[in-house]
PDB file with SEQRES, HELIX, SHEET and CRYST1 records, atoms N, CA, C and O in Angstrom:
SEQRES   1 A   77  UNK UNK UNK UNK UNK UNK UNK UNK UNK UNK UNK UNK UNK          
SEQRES   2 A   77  UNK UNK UNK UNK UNK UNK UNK UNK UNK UNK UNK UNK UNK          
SEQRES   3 A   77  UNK UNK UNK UNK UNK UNK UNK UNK UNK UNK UNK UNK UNK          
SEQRES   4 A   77  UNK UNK UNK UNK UNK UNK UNK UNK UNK UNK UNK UNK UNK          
SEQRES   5 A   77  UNK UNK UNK UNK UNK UNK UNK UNK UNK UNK UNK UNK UNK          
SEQRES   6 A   77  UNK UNK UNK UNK UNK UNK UNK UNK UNK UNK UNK UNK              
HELIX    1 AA1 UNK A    2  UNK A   17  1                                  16    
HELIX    2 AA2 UNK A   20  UNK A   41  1                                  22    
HELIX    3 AA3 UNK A   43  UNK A   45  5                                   3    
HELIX    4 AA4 UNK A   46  UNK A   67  1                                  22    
HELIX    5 AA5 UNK A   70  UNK A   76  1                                   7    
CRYST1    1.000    1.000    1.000  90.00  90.00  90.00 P 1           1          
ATOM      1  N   UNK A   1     -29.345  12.404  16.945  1.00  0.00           N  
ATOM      2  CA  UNK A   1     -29.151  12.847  15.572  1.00  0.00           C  
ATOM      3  C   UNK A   1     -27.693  13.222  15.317  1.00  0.00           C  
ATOM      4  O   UNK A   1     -27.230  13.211  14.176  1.00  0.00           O  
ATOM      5  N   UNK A   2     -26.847  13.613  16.583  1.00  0.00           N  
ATOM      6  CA  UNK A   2     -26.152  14.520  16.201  1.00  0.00           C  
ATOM      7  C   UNK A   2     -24.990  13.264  15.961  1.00  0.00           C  
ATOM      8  O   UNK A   2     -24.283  13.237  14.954  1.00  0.00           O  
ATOM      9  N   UNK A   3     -24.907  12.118  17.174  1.00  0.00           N  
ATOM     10  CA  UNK A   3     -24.184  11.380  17.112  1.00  0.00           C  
ATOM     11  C   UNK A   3     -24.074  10.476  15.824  1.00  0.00           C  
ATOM     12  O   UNK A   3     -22.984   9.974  15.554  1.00  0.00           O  
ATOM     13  N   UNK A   4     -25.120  10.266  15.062  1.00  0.00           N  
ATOM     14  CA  UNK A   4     -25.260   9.396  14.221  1.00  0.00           C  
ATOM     15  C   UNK A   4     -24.427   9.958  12.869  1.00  0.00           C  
ATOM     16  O   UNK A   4     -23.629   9.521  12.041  1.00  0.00           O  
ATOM     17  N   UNK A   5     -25.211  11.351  13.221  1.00  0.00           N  
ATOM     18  CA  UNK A   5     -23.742  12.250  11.834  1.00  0.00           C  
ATOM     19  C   UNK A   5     -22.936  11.873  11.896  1.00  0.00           C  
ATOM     20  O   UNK A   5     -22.468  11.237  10.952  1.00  0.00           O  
ATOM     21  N   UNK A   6     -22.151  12.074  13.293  1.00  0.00           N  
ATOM     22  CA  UNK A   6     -20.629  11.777  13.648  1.00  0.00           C  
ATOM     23  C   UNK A   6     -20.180  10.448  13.189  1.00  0.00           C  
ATOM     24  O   UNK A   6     -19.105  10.257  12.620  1.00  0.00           O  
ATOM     25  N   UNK A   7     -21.244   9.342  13.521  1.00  0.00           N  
ATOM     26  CA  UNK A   7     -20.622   8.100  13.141  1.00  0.00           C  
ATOM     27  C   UNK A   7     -20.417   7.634  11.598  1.00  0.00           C  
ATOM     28  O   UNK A   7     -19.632   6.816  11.118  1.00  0.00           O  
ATOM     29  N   UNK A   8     -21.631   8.635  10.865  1.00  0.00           N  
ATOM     30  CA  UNK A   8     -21.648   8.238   9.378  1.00  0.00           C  
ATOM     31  C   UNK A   8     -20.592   9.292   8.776  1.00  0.00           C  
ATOM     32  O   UNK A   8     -20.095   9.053   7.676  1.00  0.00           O  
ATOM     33  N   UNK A   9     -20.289  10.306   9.395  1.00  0.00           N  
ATOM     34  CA  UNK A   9     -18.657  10.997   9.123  1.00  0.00           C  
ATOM     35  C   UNK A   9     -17.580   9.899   9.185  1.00  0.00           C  
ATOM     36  O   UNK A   9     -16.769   9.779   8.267  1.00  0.00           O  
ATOM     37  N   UNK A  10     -17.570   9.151  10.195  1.00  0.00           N  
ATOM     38  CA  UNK A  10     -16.209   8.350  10.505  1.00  0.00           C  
ATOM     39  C   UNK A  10     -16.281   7.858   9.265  1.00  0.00           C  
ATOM     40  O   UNK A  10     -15.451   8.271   8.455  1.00  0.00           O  
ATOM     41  N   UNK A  11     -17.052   7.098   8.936  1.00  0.00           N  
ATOM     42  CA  UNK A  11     -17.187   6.054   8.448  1.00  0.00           C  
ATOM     43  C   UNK A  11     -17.137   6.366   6.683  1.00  0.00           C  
ATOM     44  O   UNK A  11     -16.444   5.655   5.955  1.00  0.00           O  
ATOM     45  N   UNK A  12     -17.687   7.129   6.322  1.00  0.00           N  
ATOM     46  CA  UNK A  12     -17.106   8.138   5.118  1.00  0.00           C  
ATOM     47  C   UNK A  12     -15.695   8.096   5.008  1.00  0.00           C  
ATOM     48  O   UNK A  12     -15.000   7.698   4.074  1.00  0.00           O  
ATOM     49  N   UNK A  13     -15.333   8.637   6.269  1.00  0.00           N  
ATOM     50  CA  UNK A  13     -13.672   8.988   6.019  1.00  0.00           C  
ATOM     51  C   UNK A  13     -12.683   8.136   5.897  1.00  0.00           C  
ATOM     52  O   UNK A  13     -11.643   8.235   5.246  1.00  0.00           O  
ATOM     53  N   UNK A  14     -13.352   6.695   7.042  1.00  0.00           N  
ATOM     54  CA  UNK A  14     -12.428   5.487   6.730  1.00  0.00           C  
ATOM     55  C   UNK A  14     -12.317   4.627   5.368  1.00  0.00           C  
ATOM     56  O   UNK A  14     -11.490   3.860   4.875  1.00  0.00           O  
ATOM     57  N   UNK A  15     -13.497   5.118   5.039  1.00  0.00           N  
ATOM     58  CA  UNK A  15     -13.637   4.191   3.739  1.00  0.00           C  
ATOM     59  C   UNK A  15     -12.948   5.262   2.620  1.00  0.00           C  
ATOM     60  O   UNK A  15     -12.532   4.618   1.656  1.00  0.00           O  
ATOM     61  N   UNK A  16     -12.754   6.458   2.504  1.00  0.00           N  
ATOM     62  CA  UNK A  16     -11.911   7.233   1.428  1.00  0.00           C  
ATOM     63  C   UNK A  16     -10.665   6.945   2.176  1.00  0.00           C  
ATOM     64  O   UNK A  16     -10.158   6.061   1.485  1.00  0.00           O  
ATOM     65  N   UNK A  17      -9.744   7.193   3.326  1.00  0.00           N  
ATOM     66  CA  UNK A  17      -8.774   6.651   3.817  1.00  0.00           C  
ATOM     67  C   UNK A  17      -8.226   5.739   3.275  1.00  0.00           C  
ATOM     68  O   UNK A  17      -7.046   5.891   2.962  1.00  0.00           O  
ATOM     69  N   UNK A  18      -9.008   4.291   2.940  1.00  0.00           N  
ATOM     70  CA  UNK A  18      -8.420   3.094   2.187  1.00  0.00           C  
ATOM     71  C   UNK A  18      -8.614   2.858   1.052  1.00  0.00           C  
ATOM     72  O   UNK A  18      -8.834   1.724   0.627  1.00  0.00           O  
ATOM     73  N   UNK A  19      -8.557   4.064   0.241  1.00  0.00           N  
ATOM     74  CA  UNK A  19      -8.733   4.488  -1.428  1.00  0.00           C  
ATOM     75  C   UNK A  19      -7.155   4.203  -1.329  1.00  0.00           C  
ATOM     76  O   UNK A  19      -6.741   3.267  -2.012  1.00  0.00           O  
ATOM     77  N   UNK A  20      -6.336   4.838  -0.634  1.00  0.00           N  
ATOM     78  CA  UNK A  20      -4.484   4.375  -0.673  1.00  0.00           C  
ATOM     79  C   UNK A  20      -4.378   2.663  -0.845  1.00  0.00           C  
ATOM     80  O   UNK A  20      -3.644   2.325  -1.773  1.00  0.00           O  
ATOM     81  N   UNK A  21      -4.835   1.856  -0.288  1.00  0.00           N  
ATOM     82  CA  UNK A  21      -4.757   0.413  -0.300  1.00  0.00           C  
ATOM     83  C   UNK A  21      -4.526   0.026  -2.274  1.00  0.00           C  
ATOM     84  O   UNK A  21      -3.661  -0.389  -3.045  1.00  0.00           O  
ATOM     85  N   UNK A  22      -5.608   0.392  -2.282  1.00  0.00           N  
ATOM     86  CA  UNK A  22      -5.876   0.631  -4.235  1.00  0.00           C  
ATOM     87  C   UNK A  22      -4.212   0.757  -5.108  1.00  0.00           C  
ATOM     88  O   UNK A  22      -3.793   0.128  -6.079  1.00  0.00           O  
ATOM     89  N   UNK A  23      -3.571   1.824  -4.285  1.00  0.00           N  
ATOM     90  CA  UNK A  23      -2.294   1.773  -5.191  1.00  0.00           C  
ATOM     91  C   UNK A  23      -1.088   1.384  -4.604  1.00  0.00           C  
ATOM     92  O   UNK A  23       0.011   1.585  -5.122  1.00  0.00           O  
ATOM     93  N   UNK A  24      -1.290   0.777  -3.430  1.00  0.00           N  
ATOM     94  CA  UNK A  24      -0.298   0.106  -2.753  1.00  0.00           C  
ATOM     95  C   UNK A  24      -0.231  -1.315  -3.863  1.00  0.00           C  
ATOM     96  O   UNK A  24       0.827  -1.826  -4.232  1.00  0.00           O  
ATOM     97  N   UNK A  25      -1.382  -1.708  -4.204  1.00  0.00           N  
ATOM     98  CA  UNK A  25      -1.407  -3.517  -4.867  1.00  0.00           C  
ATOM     99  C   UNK A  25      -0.916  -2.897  -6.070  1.00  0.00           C  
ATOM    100  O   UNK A  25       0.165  -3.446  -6.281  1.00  0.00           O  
ATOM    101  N   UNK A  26      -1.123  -2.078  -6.935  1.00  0.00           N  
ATOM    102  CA  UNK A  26      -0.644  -1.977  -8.255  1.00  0.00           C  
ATOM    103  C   UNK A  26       0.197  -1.111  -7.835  1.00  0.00           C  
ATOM    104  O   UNK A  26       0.039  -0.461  -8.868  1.00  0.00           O  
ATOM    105  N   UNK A  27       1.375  -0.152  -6.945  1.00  0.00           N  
ATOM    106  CA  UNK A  27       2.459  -0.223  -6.864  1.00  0.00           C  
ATOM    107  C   UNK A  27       3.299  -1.814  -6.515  1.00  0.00           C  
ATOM    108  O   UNK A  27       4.454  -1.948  -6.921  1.00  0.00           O  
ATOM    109  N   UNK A  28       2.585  -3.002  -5.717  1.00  0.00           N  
ATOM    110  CA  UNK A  28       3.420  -3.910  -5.255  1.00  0.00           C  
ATOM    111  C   UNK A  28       3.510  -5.092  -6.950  1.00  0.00           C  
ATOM    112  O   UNK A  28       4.431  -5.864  -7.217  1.00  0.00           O  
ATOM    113  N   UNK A  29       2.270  -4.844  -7.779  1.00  0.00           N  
ATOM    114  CA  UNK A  29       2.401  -5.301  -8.854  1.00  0.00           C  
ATOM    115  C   UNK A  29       3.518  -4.701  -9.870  1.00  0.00           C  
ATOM    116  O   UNK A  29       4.166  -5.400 -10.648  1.00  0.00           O  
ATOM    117  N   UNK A  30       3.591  -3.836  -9.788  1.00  0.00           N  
ATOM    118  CA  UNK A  30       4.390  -2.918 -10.927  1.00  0.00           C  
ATOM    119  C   UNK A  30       5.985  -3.147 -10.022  1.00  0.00           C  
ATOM    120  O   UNK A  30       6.968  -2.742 -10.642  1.00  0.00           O  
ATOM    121  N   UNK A  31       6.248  -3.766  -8.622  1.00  0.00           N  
ATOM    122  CA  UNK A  31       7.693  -3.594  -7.861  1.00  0.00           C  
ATOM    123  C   UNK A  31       8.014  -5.077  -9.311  1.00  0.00           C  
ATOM    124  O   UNK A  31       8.720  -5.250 -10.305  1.00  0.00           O  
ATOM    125  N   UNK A  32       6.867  -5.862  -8.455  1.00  0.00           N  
ATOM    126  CA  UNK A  32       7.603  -7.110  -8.671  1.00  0.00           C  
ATOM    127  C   UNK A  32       7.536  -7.750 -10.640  1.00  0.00           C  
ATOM    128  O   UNK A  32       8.160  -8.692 -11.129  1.00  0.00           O  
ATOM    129  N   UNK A  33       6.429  -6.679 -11.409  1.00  0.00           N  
ATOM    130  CA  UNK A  33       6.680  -6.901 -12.729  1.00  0.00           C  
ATOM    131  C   UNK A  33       8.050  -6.268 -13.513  1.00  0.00           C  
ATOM    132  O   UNK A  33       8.410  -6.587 -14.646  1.00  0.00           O  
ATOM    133  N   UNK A  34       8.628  -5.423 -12.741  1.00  0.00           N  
ATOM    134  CA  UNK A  34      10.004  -5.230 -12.675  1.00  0.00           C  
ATOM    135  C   UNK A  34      11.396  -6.084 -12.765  1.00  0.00           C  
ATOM    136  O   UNK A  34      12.389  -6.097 -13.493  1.00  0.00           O  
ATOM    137  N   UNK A  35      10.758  -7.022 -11.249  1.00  0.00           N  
ATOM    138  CA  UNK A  35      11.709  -7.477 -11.560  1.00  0.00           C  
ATOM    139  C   UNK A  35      11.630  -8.715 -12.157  1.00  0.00           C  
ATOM    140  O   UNK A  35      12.725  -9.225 -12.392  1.00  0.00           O  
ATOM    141  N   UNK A  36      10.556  -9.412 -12.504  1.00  0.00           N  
ATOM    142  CA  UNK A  36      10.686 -10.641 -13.325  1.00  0.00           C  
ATOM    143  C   UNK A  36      11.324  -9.621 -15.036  1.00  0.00           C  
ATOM    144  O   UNK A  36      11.798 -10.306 -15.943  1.00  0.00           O  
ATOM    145  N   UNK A  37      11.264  -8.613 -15.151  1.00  0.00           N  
ATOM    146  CA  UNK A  37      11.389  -8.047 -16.499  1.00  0.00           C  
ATOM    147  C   UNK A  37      12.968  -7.858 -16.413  1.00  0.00           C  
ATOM    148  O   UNK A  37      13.652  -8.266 -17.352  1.00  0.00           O  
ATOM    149  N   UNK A  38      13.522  -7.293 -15.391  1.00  0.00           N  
ATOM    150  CA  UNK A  38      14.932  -7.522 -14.742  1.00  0.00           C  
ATOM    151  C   UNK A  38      16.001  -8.473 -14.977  1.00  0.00           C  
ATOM    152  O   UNK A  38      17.093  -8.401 -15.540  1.00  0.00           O  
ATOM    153  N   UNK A  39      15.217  -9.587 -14.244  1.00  0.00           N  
ATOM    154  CA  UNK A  39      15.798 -10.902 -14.298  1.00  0.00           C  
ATOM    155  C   UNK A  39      15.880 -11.466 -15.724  1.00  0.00           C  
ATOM    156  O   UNK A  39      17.004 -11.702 -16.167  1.00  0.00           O  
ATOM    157  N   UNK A  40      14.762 -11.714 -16.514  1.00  0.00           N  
ATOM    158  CA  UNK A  40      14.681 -11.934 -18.038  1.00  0.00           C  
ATOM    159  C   UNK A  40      15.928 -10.844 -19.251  1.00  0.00           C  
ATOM    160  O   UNK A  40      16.455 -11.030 -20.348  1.00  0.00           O  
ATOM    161  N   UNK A  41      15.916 -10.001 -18.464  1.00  0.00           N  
ATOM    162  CA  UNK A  41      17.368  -9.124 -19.160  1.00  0.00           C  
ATOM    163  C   UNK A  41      18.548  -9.762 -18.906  1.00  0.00           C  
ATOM    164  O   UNK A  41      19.193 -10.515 -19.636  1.00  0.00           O  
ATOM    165  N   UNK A  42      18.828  -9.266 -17.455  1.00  0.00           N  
ATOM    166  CA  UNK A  42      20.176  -9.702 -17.434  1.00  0.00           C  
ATOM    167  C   UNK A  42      20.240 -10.508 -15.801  1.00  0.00           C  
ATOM    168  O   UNK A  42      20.639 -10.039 -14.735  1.00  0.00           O  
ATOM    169  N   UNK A  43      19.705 -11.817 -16.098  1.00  0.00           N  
ATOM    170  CA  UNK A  43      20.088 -13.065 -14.685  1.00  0.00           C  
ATOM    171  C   UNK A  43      21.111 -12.845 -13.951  1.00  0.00           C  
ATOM    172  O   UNK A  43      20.993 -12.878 -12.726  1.00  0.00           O  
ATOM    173  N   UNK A  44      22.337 -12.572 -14.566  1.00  0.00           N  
ATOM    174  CA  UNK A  44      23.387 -12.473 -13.770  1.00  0.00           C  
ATOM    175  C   UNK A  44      23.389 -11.578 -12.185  1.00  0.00           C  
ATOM    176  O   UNK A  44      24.047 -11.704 -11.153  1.00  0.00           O  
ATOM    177  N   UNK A  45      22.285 -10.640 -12.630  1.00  0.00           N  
ATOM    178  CA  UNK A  45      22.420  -9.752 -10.957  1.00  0.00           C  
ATOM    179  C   UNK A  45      20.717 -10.138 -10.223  1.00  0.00           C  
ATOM    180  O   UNK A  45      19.804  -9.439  -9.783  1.00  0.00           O  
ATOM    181  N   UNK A  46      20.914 -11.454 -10.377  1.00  0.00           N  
ATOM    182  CA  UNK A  46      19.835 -12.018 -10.023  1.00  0.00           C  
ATOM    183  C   UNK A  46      19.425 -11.055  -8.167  1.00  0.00           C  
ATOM    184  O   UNK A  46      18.452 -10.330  -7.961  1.00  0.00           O  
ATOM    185  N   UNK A  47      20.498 -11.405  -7.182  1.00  0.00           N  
ATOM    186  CA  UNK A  47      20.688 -11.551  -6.176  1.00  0.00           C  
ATOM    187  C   UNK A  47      20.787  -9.847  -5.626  1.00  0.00           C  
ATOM    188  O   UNK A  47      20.361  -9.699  -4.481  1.00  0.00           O  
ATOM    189  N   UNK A  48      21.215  -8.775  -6.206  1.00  0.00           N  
ATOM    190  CA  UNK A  48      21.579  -7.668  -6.118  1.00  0.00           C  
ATOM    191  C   UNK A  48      20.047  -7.050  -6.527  1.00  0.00           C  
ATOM    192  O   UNK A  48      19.789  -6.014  -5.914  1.00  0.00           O  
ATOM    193  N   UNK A  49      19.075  -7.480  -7.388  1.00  0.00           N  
ATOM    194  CA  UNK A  49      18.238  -6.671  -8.064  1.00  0.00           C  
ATOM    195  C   UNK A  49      16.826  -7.547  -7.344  1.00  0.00           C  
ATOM    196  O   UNK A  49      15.704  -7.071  -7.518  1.00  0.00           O  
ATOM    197  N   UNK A  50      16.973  -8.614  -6.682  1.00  0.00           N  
ATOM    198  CA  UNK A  50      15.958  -9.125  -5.778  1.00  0.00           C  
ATOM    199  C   UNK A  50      16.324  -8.435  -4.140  1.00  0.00           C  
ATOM    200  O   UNK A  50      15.596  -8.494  -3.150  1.00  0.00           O  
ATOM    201  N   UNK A  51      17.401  -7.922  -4.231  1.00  0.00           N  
ATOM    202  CA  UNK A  51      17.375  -7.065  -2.641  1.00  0.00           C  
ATOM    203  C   UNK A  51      16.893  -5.402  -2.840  1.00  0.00           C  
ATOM    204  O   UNK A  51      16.429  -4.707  -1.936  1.00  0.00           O  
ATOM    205  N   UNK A  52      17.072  -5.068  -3.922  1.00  0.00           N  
ATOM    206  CA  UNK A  52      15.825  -3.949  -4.369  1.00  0.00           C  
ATOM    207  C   UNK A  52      14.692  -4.112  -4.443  1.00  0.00           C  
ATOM    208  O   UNK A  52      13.873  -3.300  -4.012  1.00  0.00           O  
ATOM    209  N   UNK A  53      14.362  -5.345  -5.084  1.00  0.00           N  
ATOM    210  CA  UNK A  53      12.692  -5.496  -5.137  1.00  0.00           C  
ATOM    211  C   UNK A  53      12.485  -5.397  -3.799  1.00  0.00           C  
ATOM    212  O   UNK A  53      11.808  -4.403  -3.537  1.00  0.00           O  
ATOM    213  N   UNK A  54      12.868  -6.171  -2.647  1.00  0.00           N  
ATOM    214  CA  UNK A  54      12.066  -6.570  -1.522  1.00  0.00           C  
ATOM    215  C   UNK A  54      12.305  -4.945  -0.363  1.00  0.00           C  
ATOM    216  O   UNK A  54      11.794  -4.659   0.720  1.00  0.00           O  
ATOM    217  N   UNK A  55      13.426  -4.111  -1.352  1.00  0.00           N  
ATOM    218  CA  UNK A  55      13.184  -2.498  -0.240  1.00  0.00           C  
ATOM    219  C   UNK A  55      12.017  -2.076  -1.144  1.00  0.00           C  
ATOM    220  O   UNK A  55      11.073  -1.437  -0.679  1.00  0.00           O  
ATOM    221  N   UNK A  56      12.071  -2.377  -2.234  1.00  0.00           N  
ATOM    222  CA  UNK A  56      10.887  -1.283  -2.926  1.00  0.00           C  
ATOM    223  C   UNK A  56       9.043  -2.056  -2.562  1.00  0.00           C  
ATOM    224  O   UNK A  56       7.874  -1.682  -2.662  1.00  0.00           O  
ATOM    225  N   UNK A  57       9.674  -3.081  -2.194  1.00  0.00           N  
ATOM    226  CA  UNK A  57       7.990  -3.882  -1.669  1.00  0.00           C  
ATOM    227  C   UNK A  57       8.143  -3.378  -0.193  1.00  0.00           C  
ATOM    228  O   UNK A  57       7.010  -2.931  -0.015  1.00  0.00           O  
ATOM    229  N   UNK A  58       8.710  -3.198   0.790  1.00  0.00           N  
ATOM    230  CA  UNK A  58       8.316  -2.743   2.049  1.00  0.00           C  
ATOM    231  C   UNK A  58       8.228  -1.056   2.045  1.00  0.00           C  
ATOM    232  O   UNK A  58       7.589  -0.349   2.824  1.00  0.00           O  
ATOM    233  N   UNK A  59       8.998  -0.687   1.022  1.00  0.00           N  
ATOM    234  CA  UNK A  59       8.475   0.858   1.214  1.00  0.00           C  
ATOM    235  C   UNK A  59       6.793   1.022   0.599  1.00  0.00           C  
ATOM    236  O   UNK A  59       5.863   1.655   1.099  1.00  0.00           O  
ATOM    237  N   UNK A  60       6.826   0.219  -0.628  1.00  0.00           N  
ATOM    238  CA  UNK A  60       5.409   0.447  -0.662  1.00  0.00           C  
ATOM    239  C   UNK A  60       4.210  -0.324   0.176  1.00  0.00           C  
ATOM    240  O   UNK A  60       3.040   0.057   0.209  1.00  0.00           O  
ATOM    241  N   UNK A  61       4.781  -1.569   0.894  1.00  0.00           N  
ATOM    242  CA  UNK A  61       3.819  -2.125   1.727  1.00  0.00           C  
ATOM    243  C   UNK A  61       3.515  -1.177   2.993  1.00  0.00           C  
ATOM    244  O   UNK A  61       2.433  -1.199   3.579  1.00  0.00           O  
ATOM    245  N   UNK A  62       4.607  -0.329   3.355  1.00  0.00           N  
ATOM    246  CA  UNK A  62       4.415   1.053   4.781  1.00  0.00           C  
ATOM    247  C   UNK A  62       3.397   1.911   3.976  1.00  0.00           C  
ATOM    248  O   UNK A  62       2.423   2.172   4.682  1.00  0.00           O  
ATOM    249  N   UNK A  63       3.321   2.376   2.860  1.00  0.00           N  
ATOM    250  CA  UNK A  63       2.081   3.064   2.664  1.00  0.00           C  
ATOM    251  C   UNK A  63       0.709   2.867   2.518  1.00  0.00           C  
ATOM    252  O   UNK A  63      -0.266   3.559   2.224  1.00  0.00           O  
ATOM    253  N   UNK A  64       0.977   1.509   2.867  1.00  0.00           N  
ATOM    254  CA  UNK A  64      -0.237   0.539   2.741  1.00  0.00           C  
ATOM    255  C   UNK A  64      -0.802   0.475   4.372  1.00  0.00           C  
ATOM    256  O   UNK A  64      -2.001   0.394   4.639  1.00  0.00           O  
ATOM    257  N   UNK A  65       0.015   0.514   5.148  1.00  0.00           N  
ATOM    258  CA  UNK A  65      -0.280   0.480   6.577  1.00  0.00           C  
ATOM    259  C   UNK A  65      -0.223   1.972   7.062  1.00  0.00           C  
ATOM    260  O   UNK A  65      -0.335   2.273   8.250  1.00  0.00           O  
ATOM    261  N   UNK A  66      -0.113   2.521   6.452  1.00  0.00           N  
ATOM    262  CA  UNK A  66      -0.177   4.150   6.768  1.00  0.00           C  
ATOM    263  C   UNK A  66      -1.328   4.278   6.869  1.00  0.00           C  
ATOM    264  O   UNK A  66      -1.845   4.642   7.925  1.00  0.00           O  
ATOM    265  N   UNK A  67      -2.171   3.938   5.515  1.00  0.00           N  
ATOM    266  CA  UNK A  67      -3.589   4.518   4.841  1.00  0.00           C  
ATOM    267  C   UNK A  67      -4.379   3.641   5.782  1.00  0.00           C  
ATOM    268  O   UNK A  67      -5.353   4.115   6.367  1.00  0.00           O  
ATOM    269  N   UNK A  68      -3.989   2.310   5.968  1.00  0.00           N  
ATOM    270  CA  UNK A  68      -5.097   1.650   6.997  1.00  0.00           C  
ATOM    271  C   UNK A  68      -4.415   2.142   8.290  1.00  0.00           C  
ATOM    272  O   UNK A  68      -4.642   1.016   8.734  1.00  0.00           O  
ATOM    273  N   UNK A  69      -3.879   2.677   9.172  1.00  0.00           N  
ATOM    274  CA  UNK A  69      -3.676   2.802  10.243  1.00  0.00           C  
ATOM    275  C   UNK A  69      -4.469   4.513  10.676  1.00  0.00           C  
ATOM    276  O   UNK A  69      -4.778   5.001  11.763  1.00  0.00           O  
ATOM    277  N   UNK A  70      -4.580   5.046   9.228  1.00  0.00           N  
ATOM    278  CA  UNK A  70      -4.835   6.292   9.377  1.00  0.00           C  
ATOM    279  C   UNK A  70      -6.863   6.101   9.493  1.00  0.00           C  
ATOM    280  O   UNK A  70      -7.710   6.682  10.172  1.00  0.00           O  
ATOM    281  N   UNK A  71      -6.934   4.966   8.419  1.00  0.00           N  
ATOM    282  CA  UNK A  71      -8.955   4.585   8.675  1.00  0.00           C  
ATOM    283  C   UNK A  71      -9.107   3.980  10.156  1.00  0.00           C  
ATOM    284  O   UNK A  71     -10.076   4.342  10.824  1.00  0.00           O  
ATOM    285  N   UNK A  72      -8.275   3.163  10.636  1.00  0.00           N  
ATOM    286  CA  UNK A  72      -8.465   3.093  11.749  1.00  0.00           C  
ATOM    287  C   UNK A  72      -8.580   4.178  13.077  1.00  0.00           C  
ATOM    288  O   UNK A  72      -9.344   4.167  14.042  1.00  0.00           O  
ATOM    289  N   UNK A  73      -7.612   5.004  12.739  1.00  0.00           N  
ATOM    290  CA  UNK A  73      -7.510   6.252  13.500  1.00  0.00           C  
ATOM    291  C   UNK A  73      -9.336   7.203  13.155  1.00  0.00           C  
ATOM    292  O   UNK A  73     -10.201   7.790  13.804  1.00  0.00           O  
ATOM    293  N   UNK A  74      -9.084   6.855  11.913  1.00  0.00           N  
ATOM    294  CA  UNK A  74     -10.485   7.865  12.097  1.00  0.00           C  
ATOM    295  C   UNK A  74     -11.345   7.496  12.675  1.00  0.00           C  
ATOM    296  O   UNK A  74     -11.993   8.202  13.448  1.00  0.00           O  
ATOM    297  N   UNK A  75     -11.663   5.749  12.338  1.00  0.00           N  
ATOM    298  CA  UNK A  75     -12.707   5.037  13.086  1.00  0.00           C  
ATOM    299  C   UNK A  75     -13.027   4.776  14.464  1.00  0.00           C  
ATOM    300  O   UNK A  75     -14.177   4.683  14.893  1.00  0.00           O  
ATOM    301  N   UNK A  76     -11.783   4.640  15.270  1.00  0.00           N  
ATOM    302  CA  UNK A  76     -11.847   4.281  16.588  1.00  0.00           C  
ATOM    303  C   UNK A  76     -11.110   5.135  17.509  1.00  0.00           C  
ATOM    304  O   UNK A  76     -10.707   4.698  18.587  1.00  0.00           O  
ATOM    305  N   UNK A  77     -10.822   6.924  16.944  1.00  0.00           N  
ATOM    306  CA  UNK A  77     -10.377   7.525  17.434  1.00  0.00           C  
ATOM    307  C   UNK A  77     -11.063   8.370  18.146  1.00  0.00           C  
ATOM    308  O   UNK A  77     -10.483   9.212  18.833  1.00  0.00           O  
TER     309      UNK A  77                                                      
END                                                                             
């Protein structure tokens, strides 16, 4: 009995854990509707304002592997 709690705890927790996944895609939507909105302004810093997009897509893709590294931790820890 007691173990089965435990496992339907994990398993609760991993699955609220990857509630973060949820705003990793509509933070990585909102990086890159940026910069097509960017580019349509002013092209000229085409090259300067696509090396921001791609820090602001790996900072938000690390919180994306945070939240799953953290369900994993709960799950198989």
């Amino acid at each position: 009995m007691n173990q089965t709690m435990l496992q339907s705890a994990k398993q609760i927790g991993a699955g609220l854990a990857t509630i973060g996944l949820a705003g990793v895609g509509v933070g990585i939507g909102v990086v890159f509707g940026a910069l097509v909105n960017s580019f349509a302004r002013n092209p000229s810093l085409r090259q300067q304002l696509f090396g921001f997009t791609i820090l602001g897509f790996a900072l938000t893709e690390a919180i994306g592997l945070f939240a799953l590294m953290m369900a994993f931790l709960i799950l198989f820890g």
